[in-house]
C-alpha positions in Angstrom: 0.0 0.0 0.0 2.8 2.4 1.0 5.2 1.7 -2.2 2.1 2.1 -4.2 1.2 5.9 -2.2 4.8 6.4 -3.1 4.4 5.8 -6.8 1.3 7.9 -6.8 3.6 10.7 -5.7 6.6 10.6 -7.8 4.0 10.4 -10.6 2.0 13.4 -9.3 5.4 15.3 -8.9 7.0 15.0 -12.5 3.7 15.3 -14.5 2.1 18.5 -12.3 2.8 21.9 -13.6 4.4 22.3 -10.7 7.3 19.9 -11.7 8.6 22.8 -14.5 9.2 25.0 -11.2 10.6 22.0 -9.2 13.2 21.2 -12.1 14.2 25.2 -12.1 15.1 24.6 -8.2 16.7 21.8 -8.7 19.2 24.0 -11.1 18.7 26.8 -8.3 20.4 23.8 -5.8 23.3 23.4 -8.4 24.0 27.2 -8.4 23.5 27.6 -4.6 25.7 24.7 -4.0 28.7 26.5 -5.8 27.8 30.2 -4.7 26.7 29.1 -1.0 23.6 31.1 -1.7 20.4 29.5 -0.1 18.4 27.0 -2.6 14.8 28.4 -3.5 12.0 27.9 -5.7 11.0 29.2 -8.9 8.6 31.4 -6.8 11.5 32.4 -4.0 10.6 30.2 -1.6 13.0 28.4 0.3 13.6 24.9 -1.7 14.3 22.1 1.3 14.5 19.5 -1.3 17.2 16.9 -0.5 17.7 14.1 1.6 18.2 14.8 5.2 19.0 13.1 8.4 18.8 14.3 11.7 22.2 13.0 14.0 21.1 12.4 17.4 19.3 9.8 19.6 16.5 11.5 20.5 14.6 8.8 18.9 15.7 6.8 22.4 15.4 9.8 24.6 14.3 12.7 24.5 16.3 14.0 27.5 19.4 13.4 29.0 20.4 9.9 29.0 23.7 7.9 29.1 24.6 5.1 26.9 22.7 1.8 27.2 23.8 -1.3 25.2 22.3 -0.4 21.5 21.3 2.8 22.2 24.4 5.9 22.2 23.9 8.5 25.6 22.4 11.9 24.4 21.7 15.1 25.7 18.3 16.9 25.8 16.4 18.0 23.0 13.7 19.6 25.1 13.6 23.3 26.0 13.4 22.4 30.2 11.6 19.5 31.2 8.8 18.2 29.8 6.0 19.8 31.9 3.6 16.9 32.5 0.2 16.8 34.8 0.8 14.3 37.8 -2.1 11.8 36.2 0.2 11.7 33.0 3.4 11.1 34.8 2.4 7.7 35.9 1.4 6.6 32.4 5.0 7.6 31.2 7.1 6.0 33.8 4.5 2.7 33.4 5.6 2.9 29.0 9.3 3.4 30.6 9.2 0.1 32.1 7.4 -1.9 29.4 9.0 -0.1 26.6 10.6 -3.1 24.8 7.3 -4.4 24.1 4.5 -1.5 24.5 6.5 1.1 22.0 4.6 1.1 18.7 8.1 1.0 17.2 9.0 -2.4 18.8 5.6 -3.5 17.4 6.7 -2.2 14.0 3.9 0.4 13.9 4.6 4.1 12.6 6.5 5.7 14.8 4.2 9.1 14.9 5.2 13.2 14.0 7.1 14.1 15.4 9.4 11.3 16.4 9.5 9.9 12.4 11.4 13.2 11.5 14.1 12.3 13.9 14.4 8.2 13.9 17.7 7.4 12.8 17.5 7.1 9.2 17.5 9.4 6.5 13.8 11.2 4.8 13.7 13.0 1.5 11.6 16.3 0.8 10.3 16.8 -2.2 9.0 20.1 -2.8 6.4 22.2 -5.3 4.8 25.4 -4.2 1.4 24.0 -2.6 2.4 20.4 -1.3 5.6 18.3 0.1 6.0 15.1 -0.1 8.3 13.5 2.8 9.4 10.2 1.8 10.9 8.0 5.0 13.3 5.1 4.8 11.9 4.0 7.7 9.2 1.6 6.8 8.7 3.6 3.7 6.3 5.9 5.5 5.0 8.5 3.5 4.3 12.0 4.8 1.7 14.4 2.7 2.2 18.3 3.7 0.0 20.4 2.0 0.1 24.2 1.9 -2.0 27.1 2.1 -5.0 24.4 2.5 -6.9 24.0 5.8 -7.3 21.1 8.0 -10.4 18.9 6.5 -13.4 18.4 9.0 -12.7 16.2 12.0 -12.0 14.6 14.6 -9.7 12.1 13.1 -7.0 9.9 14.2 -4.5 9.1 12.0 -0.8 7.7 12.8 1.0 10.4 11.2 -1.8 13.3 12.1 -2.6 15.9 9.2 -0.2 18.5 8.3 -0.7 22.1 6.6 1.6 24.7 6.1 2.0 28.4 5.3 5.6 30.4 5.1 6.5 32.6 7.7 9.0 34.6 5.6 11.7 32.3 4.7 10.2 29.6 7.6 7.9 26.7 6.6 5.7 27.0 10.0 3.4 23.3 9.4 0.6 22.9 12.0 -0.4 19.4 12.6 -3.7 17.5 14.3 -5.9 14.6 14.0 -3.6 11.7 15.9 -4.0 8.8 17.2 -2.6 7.7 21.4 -0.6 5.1 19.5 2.8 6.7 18.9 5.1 8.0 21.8 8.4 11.0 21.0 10.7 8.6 21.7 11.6 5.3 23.5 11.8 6.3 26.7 7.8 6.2 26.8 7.4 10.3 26.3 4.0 9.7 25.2 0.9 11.9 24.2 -3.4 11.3 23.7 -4.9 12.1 20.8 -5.6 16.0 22.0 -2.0 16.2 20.5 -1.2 19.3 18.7 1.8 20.3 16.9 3.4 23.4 15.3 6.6 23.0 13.6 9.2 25.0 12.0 11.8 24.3 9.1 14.2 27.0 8.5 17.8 27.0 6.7 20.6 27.4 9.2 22.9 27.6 6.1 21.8 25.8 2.5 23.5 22.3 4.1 21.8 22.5 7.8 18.1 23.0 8.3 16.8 24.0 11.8 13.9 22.0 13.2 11.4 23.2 16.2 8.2 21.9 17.5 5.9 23.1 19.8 4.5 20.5 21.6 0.6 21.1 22.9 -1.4 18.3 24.6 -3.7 19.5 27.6 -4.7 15.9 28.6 -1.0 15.1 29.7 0.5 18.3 30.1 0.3 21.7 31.9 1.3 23.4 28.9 2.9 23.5 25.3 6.6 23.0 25.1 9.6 23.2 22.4 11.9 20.8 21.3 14.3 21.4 18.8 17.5 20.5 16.7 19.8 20.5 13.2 18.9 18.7 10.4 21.8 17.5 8.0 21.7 17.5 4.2 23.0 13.8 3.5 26.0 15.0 1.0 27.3 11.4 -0.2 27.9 11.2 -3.8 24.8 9.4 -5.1 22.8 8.9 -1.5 19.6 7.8 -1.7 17.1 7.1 0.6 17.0 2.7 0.8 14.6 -0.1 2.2 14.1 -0.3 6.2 10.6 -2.9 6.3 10.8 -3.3 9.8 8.0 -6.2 9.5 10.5 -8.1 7.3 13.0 -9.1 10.1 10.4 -10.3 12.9 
């Protein structure tokens, strides 16, 4: 079902009229790559595609942890602590302790927005002016961002939520809703109910570095929003492509 949403995509992208603009940024990448200038769109928007990886294991953790056997120590992602009610903070340390089994990515489920954007593999963007297509080695998951177009009629619950955008001058600001209480941020059993509501931000830190932000609002487990944020890396290796992680393959 996913490689065939995938083919669907690609299809959509290089036979839109959009796809005449996406090849001029593609050339505006070239030049930017040799100038150091910022890549845009034929329109002047920021042009984020690429394939990117984010390089830290906030996947595991969000927080401060050391090393445990598989999984490398980190340091916090999180602006302060996470500000959880006291009803929620005994859910979280209960998905701490049964984490090998209860995380929906030990059951090879999708791991959720936003923890999918920094799993340890690498995504690729693909960009026209009014949508974005974010295409995930993990498990192939397939990530539909559509701008300047409002949130359909809900509620809904969906793994990966619904995402619309709109440019904040040279920031992509994409608000997200409609989840599901399956997912959690990370492994460490940071979790969230389907009140869940995000706001992120993509900006360019230089044309090679994107920085990423969330805002983080959920009034059923805790006292108030909260940030997270971190780099994103453009993968640079010469022909790097985004390859085949099917988690359900190796059970």
């Amino acid at each position: 079902m996913i490689a065939a949403v995938l083919a669907l995509v690609i299809v959509w992208l290089t036979t839109s009229p959009a796809s005449a603009q996406a090849g001029g940024a593609a050339a505006q990448t070239r030049a930017g790559a040799q100038t150091g200038a910022l890549p845009r769109m034929a329109d002047g928007k920021p042009d984020f595609s690429g394939i990117w990886q984010v390089m830290n294991s906030a996947a595991s953790n969000l927080q401060d942890h050391p090393a445990e056997k598989g999984i490398p120590g980190g340091q916090s992602v999180v602006e302060g602590e996470i500000p959880y009610l006291a009803s929620a903070l005994a859910k979280k340390n209960e998905n701490y302790r049964n984490r090998l089994t209860a995380d929906s990515v030990a059951k090879c489920y999708a791991p959720g927005v936003p923890r999918i954007t920094y799993m340890p593999f690498p995504f690729h963007i693909l960009q026209t002016p009014t949508y974005m297509a974010f295409l995930y080695e993990y498990d192939h998951w397939v990530r539909h961002v559509y701008i300047n177009s409002k949130h359909p009629a809900g509620p809904i619950e969906w793994w990966m939520g619904d995402s619309r955008a709109q440019w904040d001058g040279d920031t992509l600001v994409v608000d997200v809703t409609y989840f599901n209480d399956e997912t959690w941020f990370d492994h460490a059993g940071n979790y969230h109910s389907t009140a869940l509501h995000l706001v992120e931000r993509y900006s360019f830190i230089d044309r090679d570095h994107l920085n990423y932000e969330v805002t983080v609002e959920d009034p059923k487990v805790f006292s108030r929003p909260w940030k997270m944020s971190m780099p994103i890396y453009r993968r640079l290796e010469k022909n790097i492509q985004v390859l085949d992680y099917e988690c359900h393959s190796f059970e």
